[in-house]
C-alpha atoms as a printed R data frame, in Angstrom:
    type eleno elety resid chain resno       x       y       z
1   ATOM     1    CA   UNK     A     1  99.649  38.149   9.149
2   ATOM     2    CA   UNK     A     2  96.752  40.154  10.000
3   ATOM     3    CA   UNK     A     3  94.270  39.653  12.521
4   ATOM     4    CA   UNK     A     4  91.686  40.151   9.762
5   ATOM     5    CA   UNK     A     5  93.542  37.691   7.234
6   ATOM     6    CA   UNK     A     6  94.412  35.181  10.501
7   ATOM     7    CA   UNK     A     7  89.881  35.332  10.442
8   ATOM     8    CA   UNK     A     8  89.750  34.846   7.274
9   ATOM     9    CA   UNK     A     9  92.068  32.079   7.004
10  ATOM    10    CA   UNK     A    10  90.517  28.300   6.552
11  ATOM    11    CA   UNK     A    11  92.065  25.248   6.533
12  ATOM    12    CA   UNK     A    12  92.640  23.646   3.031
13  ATOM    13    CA   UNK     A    13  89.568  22.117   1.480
14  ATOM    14    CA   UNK     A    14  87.500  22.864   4.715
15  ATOM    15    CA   UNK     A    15  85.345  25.046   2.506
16  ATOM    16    CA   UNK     A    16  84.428  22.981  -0.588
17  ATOM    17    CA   UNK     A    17  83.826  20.601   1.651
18  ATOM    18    CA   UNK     A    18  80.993  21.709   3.727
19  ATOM    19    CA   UNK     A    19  79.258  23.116   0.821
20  ATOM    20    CA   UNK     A    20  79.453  19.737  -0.392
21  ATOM    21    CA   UNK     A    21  77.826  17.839   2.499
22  ATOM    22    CA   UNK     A    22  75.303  20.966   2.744
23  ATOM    23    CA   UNK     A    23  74.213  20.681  -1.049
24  ATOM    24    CA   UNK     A    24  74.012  16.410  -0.563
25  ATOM    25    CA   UNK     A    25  72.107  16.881   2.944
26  ATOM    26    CA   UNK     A    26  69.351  19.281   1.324
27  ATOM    27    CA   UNK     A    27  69.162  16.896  -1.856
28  ATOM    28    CA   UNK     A    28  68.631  14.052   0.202
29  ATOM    29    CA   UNK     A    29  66.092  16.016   2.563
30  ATOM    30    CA   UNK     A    30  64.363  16.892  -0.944
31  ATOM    31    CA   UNK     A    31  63.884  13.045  -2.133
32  ATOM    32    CA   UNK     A    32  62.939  12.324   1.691
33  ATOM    33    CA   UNK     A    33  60.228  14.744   0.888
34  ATOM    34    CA   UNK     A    34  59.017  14.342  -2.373
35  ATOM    35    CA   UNK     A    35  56.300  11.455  -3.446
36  ATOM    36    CA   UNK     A    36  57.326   8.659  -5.957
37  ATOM    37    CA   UNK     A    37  55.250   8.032  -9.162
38  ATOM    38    CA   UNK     A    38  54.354   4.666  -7.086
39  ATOM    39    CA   UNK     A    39  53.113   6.356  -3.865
40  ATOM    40    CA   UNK     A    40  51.139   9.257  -5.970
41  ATOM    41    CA   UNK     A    41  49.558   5.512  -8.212
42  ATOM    42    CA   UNK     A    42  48.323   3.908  -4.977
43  ATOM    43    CA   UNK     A    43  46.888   6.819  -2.927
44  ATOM    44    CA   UNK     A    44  45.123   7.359  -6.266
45  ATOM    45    CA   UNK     A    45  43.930   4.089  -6.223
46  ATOM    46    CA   UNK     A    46  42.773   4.266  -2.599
47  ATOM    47    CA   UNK     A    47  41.391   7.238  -2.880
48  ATOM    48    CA   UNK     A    48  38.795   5.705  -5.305
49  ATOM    49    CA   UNK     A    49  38.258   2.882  -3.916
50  ATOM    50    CA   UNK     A    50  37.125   4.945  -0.686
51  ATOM    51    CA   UNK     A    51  35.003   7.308  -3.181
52  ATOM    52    CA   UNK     A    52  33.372   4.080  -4.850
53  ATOM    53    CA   UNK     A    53  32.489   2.177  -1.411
54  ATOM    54    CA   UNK     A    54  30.938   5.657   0.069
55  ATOM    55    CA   UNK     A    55  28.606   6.441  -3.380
56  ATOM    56    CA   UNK     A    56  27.482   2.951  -3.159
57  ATOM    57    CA   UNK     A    57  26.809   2.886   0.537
58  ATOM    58    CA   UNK     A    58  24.594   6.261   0.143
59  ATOM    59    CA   UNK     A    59  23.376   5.021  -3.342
60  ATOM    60    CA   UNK     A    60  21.921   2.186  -1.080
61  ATOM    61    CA   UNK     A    61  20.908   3.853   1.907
62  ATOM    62    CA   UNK     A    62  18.448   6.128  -0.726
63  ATOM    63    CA   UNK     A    63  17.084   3.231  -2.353
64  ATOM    64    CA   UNK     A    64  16.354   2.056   0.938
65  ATOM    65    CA   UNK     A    65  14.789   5.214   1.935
66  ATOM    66    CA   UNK     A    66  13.100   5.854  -0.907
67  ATOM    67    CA   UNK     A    67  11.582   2.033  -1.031
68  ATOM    68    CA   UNK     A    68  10.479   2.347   2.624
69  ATOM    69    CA   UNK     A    69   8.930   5.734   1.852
70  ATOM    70    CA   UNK     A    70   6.877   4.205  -0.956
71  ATOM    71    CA   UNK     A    71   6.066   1.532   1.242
72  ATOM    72    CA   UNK     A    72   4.777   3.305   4.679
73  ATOM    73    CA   UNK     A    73   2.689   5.598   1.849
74  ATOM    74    CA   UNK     A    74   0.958   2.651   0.484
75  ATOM    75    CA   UNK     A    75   0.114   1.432   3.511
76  ATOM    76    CA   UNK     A    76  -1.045   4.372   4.879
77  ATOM    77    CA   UNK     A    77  -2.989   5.243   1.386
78  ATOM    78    CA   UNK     A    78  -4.605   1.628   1.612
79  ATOM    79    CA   UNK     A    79  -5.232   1.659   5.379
80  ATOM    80    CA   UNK     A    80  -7.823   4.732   4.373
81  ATOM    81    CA   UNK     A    81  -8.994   2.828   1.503
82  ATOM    82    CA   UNK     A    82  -9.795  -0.532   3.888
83  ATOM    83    CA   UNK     A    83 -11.870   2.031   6.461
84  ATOM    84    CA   UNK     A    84 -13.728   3.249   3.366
85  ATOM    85    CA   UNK     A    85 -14.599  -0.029   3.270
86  ATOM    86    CA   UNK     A    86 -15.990  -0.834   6.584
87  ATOM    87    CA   UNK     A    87 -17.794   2.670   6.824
88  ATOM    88    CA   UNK     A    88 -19.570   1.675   3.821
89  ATOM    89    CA   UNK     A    89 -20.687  -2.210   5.002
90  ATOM    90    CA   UNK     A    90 -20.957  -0.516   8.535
91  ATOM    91    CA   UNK     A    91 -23.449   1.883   6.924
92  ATOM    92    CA   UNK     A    92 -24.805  -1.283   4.777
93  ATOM    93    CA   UNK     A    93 -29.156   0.203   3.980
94  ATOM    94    CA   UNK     A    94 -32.041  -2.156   4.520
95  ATOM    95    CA   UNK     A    95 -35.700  -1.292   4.574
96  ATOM    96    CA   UNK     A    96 -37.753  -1.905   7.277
97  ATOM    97    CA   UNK     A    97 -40.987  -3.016   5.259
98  ATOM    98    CA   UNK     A    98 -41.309  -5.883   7.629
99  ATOM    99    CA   UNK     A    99 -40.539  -8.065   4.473
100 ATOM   100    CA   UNK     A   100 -37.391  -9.143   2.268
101 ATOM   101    CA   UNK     A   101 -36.141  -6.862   0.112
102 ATOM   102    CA   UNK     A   102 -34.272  -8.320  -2.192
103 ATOM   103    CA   UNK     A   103 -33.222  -5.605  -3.949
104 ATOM   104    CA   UNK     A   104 -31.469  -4.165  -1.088
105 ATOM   105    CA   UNK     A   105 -29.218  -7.276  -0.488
106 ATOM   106    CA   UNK     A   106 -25.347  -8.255  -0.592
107 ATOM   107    CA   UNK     A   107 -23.894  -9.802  -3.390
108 ATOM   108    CA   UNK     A   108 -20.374 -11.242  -4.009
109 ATOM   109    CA   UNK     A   109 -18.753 -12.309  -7.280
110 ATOM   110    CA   UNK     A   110 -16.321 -14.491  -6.188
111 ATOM   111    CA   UNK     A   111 -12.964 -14.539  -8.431
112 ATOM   112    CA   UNK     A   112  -9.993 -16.667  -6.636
113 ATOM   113    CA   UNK     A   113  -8.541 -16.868  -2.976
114 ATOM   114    CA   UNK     A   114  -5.005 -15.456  -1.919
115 ATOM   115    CA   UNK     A   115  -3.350 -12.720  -3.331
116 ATOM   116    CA   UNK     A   116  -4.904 -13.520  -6.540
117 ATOM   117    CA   UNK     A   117  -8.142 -12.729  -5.935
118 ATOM   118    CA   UNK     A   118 -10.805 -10.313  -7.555
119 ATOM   119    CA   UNK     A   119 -13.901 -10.294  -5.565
120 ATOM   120    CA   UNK     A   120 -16.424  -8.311  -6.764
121 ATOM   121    CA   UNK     A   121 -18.985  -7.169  -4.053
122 ATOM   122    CA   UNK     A   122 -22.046  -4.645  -4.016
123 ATOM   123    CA   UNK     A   123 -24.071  -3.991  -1.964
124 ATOM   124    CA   UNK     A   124 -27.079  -0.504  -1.124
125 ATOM   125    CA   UNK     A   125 -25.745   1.584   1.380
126 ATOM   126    CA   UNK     A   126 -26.112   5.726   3.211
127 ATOM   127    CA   UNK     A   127 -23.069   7.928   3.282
128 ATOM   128    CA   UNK     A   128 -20.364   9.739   1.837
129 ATOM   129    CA   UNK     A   129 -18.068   6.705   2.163
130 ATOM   130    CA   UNK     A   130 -16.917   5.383  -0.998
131 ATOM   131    CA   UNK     A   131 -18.717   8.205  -3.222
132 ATOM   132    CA   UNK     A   132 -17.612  11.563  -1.427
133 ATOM   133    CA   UNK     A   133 -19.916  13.692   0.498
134 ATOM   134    CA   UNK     A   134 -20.224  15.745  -2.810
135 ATOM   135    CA   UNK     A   135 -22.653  12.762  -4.452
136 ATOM   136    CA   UNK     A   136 -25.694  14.148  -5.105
137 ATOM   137    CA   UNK     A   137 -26.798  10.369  -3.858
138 ATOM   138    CA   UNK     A   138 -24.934  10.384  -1.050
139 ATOM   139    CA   UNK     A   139 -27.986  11.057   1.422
140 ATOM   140    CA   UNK     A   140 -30.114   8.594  -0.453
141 ATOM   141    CA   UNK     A   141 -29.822   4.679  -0.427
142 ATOM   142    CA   UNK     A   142 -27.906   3.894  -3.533
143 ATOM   143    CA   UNK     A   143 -25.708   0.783  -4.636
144 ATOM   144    CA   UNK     A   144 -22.090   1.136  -4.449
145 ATOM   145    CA   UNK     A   145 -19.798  -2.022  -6.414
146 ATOM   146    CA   UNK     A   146 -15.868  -2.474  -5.987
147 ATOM   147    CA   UNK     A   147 -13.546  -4.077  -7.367
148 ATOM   148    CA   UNK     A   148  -9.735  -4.924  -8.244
149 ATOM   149    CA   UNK     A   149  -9.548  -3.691 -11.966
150 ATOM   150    CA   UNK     A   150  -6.428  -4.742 -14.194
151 ATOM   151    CA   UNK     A   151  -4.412  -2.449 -16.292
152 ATOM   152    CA   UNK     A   152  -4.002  -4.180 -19.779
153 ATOM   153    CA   UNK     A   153  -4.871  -1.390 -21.960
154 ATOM   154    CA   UNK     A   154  -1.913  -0.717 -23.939
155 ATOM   155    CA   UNK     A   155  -2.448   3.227 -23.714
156 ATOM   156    CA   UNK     A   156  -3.553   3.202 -19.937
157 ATOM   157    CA   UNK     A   157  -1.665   4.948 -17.028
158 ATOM   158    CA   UNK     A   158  -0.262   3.118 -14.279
159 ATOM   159    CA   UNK     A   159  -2.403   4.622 -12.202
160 ATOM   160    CA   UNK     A   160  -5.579   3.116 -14.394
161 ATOM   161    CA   UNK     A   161  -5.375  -0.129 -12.602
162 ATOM   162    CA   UNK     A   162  -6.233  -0.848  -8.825
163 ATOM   163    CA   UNK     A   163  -8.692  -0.443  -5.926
164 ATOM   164    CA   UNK     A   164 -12.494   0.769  -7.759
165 ATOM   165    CA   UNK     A   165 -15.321   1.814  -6.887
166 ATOM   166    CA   UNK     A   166 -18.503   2.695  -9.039
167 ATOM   167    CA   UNK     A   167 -22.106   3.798  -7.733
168 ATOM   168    CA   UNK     A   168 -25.805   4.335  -8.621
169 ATOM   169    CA   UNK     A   169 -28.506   5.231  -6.811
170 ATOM   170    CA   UNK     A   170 -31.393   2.229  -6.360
171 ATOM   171    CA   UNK     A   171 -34.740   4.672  -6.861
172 ATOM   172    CA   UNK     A   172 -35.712   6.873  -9.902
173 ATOM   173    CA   UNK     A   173 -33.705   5.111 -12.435
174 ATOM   174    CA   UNK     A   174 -34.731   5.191 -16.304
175 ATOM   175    CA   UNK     A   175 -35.989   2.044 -17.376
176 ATOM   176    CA   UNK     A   176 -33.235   1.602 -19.978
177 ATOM   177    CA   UNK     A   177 -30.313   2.854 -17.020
178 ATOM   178    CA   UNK     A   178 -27.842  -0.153 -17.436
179 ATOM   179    CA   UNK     A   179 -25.517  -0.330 -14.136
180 ATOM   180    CA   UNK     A   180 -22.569  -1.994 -16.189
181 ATOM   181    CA   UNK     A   181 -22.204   1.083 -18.365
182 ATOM   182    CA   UNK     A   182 -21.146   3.230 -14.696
183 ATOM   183    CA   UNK     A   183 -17.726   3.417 -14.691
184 ATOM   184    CA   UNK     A   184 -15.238   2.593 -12.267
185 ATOM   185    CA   UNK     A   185 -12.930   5.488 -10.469
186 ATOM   186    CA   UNK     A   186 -10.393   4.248  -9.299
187 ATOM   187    CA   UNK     A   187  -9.078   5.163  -5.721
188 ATOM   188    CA   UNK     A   188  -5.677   3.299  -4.990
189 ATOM   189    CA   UNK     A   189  -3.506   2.010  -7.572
190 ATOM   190    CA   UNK     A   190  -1.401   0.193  -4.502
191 ATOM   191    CA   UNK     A   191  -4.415  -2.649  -4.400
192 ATOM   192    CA   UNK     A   192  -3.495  -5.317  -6.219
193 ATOM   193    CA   UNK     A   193  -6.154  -8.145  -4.909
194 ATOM   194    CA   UNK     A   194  -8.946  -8.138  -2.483
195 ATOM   195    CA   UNK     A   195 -11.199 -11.069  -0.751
196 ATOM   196    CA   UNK     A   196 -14.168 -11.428   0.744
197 ATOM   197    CA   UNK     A   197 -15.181 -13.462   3.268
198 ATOM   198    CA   UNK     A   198 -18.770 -13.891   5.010
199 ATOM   199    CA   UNK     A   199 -20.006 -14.692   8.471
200 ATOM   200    CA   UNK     A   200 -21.985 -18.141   7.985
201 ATOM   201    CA   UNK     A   201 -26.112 -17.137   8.539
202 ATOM   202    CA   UNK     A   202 -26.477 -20.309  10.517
203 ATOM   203    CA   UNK     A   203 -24.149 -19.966  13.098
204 ATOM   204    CA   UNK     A   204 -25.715 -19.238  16.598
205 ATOM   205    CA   UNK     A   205 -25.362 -15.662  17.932
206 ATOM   206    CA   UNK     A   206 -23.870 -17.340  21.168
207 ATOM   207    CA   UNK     A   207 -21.296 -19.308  19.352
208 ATOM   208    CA   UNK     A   208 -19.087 -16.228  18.178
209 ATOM   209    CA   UNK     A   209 -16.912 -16.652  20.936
210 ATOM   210    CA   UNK     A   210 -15.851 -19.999  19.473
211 ATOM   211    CA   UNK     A   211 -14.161 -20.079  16.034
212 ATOM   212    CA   UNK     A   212 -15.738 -18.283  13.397
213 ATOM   213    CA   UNK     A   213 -17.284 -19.527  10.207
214 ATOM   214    CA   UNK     A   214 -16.845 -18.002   7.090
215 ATOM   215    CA   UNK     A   215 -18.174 -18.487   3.837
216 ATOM   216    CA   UNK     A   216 -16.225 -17.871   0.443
217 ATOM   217    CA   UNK     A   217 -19.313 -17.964  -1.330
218 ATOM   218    CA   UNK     A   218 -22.772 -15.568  -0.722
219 ATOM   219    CA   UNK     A   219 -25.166 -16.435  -3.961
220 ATOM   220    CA   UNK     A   220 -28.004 -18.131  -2.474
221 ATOM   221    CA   UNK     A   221 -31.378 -16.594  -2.771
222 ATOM   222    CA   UNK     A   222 -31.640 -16.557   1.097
223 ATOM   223    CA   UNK     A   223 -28.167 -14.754   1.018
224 ATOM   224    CA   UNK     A   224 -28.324 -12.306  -1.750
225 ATOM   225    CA   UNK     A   225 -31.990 -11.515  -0.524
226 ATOM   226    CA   UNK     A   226 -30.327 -10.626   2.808
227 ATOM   227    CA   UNK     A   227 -27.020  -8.833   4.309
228 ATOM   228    CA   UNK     A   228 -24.443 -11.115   6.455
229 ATOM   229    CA   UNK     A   229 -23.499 -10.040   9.673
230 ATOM   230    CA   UNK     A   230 -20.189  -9.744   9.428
231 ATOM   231    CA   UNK     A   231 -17.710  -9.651   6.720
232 ATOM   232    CA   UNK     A   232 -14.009 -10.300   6.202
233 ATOM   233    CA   UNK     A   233 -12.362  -7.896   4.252
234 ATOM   234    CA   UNK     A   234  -8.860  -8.471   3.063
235 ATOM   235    CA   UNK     A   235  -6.943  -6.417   0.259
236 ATOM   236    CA   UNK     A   236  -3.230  -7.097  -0.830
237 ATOM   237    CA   UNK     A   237  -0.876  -4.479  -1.355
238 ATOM   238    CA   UNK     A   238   2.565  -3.753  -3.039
239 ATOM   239    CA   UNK     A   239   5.193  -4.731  -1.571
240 ATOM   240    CA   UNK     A   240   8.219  -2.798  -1.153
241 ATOM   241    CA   UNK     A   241   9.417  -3.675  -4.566
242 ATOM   242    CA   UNK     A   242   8.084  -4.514  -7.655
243 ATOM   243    CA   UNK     A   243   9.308  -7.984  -7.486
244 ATOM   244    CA   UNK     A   244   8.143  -8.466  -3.814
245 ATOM   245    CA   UNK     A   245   4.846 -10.614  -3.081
246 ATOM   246    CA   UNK     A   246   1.667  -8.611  -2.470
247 ATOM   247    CA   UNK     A   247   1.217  -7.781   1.643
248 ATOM   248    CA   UNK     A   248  -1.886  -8.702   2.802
249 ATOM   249    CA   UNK     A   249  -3.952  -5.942   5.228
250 ATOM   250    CA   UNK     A   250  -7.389  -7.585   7.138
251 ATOM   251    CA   UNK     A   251 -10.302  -6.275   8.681
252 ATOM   252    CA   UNK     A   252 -13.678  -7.989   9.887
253 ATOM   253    CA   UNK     A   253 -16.212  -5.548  10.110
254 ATOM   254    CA   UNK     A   254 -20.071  -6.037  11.525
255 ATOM   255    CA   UNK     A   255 -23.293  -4.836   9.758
256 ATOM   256    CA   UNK     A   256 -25.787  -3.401  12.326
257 ATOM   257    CA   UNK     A   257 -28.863  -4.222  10.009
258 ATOM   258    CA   UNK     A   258 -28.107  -7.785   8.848
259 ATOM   259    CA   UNK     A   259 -30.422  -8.408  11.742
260 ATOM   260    CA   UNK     A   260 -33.267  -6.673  10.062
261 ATOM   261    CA   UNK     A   261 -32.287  -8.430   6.990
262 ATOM   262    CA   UNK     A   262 -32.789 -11.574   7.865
263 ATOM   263    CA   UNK     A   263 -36.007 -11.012  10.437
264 ATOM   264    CA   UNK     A   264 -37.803  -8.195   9.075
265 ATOM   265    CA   UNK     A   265 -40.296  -6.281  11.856
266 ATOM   266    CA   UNK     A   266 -43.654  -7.136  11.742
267 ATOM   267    CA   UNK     A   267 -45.729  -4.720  10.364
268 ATOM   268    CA   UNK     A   268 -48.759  -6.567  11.299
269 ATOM   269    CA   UNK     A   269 -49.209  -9.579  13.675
270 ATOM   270    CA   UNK     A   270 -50.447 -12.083  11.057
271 ATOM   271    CA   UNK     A   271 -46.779 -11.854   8.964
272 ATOM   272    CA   UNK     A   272 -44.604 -14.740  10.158
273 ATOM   273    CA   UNK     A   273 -40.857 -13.871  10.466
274 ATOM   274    CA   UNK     A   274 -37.752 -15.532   8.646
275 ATOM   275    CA   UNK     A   275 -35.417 -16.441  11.269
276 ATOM   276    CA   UNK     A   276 -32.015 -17.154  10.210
277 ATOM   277    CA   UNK     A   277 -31.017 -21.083   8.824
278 ATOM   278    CA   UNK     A   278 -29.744 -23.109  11.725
């Protein structure tokens, strides 16, 4: 025999096999490998489970954001609405005739306590607060009313309810000018109460260190006649959510002239002055 046959020369069956055992190792290497109908079921199933938690996590996180967007806006939208407020009482209009002028007094409609009130309260004032700078009454004294209007018209906007304001001027009116026919503008549908509370005439100038007293009601003739000297102002707002409960905001606020309201100047020595009830 040949070198070249003696190479070539195998022992019986050696060759079948190890291309047996190589053709089982790579098939079982393959199923090793491969994924079972069971395996590819739950990593599907994982999979969305994972996809459903993280869409309602982010779902939740935006209505959060979203909700405390709203939120911070309404408060910031209402926190200019309550200064409109106080510059207009803080810019409150008497006359100094060295008399009482009725005409130029306070007057409050009062309409519940809580966050279910409507107060209604008017009152003569000076300014662009309230009315806009581009009144043509701004400059002059004229009466400015506000209010918590309802939306129950069927065909109203949202937006037709809330914080409102209307104004007239007090001189050269027609004689038939009726002040209920001015109509309200509204200036912040995010109002949806607002009460008024008033600094009690008779307590002693000295004595607002102590606790305060405050009146829910101003419709005497002495107090209508006459501004107080300080008022309470509280509006409610939304809450967060439609179903949350209203969040109150609160403000006192002083009227420089209430003094001259209720002890008008002398305009000659012989004219007694009204002093304040004690």
């Amino acid at each position: 025999m040949s070198p070249t046959t003696a190479c070539m020369s195998f022992a019986p069956g050696s060759v079948g096999t190890r291309t047996r055992k190589s053709l089982y190792g790579m098939s079982g290497r393959k199923r090793n490998n491969a994924f079972t109908l069971l395996e590819m079921i739950l990593a599907v199933s994982v999979l969305s489970v994972i996809t459903l938690v993280s869409f309602y996590c982010f779902n939740a996180a935006v209505r959060s954001w979203i909700a405390g967007t709203g939120y911070i806006n309404g408060i910031t939208h209402a926190d200019y609405i309550l200064e409109q407020v106080a510059m207009g009482l803080r810019s409150a209009y008497y006359p100094d005739t060295g008399k009482v002028e009725g005409n130029y007094g306070m007057r409050l409609e009062d309409n519940g306590q809580d966050d279910s009130a409507r107060d209604v309260l008017t009152w003569v004032k000076l300014g662009s607060a309230l009315v806009g700078a581009d009144a043509d009454y701004a400059d002059i004294p004229h009466r400015v009313e506000i209010a918590v209007q309802d939306n129950t018209a069927a065909d109203s906007e949202p937006s037709d309810g809330g914080f409102s304001v209307r104004a007239w001027r007090v001189d050269l009116q027609s004689d038939d000018f009726d002040p209920a026919q001015v109509p309200f503008v509204v200036l912040s549908p995010h109002v949806r109460g607002m009460n008024f509370r008033m600094l009690d005439p008779a307590q002693e100038e000295d004595d607002l260190t102590g606790e305060l007293k405050w009146l829910d009601t101003w419709e005497t003739a002495d107090q209508t006649n006459r501004l107080p000297r300080a008022v309470e102002v509280t509006l409610y707002l939304d809450g967060p959510t439609p179903e949350s409960d209203p969040v109150p905001v609160r403000r006192v606020v002083s009227i420089p002239l209430a003094e001259l309201s209720w002890n008008p100047r002398r305009q000659e020595s012989s004219q007694p002055s009204r002093r304040r009830p004690r």
